[in-house]
C-alpha positions as CSV (number, residue, x, y, z in Angstrom):
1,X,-6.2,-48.3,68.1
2,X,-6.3,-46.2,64.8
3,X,-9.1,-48.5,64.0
4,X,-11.3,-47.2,66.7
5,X,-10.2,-43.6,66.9
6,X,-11.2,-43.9,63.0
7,X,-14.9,-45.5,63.8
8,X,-15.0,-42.9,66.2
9,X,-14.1,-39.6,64.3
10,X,-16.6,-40.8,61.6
11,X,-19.3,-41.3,64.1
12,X,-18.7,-37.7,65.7
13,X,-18.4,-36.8,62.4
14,X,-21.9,-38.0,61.3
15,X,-23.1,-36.7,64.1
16,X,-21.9,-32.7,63.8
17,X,-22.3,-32.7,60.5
18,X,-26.1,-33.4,60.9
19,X,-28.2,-30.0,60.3
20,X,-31.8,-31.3,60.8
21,X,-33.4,-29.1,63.3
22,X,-31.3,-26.0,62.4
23,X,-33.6,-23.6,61.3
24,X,-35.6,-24.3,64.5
25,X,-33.2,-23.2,66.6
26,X,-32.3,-20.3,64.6
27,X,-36.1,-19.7,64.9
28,X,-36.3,-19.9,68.9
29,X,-33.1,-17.9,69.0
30,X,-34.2,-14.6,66.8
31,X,-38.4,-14.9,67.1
32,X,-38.6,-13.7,71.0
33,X,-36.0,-10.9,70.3
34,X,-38.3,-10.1,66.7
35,X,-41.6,-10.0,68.6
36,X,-40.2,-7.8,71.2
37,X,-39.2,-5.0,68.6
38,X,-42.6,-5.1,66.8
39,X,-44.3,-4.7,70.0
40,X,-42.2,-1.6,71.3
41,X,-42.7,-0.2,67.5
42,X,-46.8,-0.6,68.5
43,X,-46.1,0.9,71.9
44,X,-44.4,3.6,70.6
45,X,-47.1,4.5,67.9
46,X,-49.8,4.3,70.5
47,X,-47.8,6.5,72.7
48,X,-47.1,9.1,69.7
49,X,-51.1,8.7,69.1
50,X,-52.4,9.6,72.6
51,X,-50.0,12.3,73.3
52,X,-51.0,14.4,69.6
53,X,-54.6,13.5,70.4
54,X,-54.5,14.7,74.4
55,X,-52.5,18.1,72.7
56,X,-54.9,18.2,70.3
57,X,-57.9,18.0,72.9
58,X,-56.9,20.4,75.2
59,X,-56.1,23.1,72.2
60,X,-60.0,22.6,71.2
61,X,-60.5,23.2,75.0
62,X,-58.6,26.4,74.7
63,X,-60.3,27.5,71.3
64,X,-63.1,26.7,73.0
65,X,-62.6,29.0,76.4
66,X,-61.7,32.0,73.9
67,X,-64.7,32.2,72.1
68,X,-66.6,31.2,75.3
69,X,-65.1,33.7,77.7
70,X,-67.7,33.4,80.3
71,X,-67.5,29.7,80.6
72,X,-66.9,27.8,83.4
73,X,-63.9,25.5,84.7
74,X,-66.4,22.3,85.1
75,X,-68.4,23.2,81.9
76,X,-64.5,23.7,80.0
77,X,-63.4,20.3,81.4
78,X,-66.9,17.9,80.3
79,X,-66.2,19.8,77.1
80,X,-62.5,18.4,77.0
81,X,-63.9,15.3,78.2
82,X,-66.7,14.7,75.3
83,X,-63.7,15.7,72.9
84,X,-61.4,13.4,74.4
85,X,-64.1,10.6,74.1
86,X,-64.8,12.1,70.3
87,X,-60.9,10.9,69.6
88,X,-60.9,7.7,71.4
89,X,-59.4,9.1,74.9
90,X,-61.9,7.5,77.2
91,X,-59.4,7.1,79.9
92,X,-57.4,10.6,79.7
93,X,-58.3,13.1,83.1
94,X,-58.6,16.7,82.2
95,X,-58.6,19.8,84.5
96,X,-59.0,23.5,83.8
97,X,-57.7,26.2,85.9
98,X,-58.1,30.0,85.6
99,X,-54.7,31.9,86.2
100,X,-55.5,35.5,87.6
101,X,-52.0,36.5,88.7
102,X,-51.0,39.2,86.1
103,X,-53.0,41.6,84.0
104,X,-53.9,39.1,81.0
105,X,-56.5,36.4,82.3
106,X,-55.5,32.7,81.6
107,X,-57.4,29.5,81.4
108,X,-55.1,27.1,81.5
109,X,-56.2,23.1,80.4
110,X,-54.2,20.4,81.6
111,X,-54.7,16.7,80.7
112,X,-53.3,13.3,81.6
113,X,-53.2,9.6,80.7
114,X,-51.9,6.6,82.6
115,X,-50.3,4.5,79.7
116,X,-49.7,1.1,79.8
117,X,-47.0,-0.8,77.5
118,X,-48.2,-4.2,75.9
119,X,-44.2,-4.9,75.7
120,X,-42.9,-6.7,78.5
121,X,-40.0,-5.9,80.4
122,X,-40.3,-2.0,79.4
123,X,-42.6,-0.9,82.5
124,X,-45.4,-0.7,83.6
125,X,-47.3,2.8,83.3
126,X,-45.7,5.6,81.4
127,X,-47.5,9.0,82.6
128,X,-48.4,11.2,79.2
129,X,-49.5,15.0,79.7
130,X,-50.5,17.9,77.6
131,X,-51.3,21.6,78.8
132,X,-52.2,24.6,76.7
133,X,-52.8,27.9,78.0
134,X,-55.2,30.6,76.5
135,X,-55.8,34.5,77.3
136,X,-60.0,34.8,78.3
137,X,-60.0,38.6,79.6
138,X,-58.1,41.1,80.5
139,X,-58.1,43.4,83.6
């Protein structure tokens, strides 16, 4: 009996002691979990990238609607538009308003963009915005 409990332990043994193949699990174990976090690190830095570049289209749009004072709400939005294209926003939606309700005239540029993550399991759209407001007249 101590004969084949001995044959056996060696054989279990051999057999645990084996590391051949180790590295590949490791590999399938950490890669997915690796991928994931450089992905979100590029979603994030195109998320940073559309929401300076939206803020920084609609502040041209303002600039723009201050020095043009007599500029229309259609005309002020294809400018934000060819702006937004200018920067590589060919998707973003931009709408300017006037605001009449106190004794300063505003015209007041909103813009949006429906962003979509490349990382899975994070969601699927991600709403980005940007507004600036800018005195055109006063009454």
């Amino acid at each position: 009996m101590n004969k084949l409990y001995s044959s056996l332990a060696k054989k279990w043994r051999k057999y645990f002691s084996n590391e051949s193949g180790v590295a590949a699990v490791e590999f399938a174990i950490v890669a997915p979990v690796f991928i994931m976090l450089v992905m979100a690190i590029i979603d994030f830095g195109r998320i940073y990238f559309i929401k300076s570049s939206m803020q920084y289209v609609v502040e041209q749009a303002a600039r723009h609607a201050m020095v043009n004072q007599s500029i229309s709400a259609s005309d002020l939005n294809v400018f934000a538009n060819t702006e937004a294209t200018n920067v590589g926003l060919n998707d973003a939606v931009f709408a300017s308003t006037p605001d009449d309700s106190g004794t300063v005239n505003f015209m007041i540029i909103t813009g949006t963009y429906n962003f979509t993550f490349i990382t899975p399991l994070v969601g699927t759209t991600l709403v980005l915005d940007a507004k600036s407001a800018t005195p055109i007249s006063e009454d």
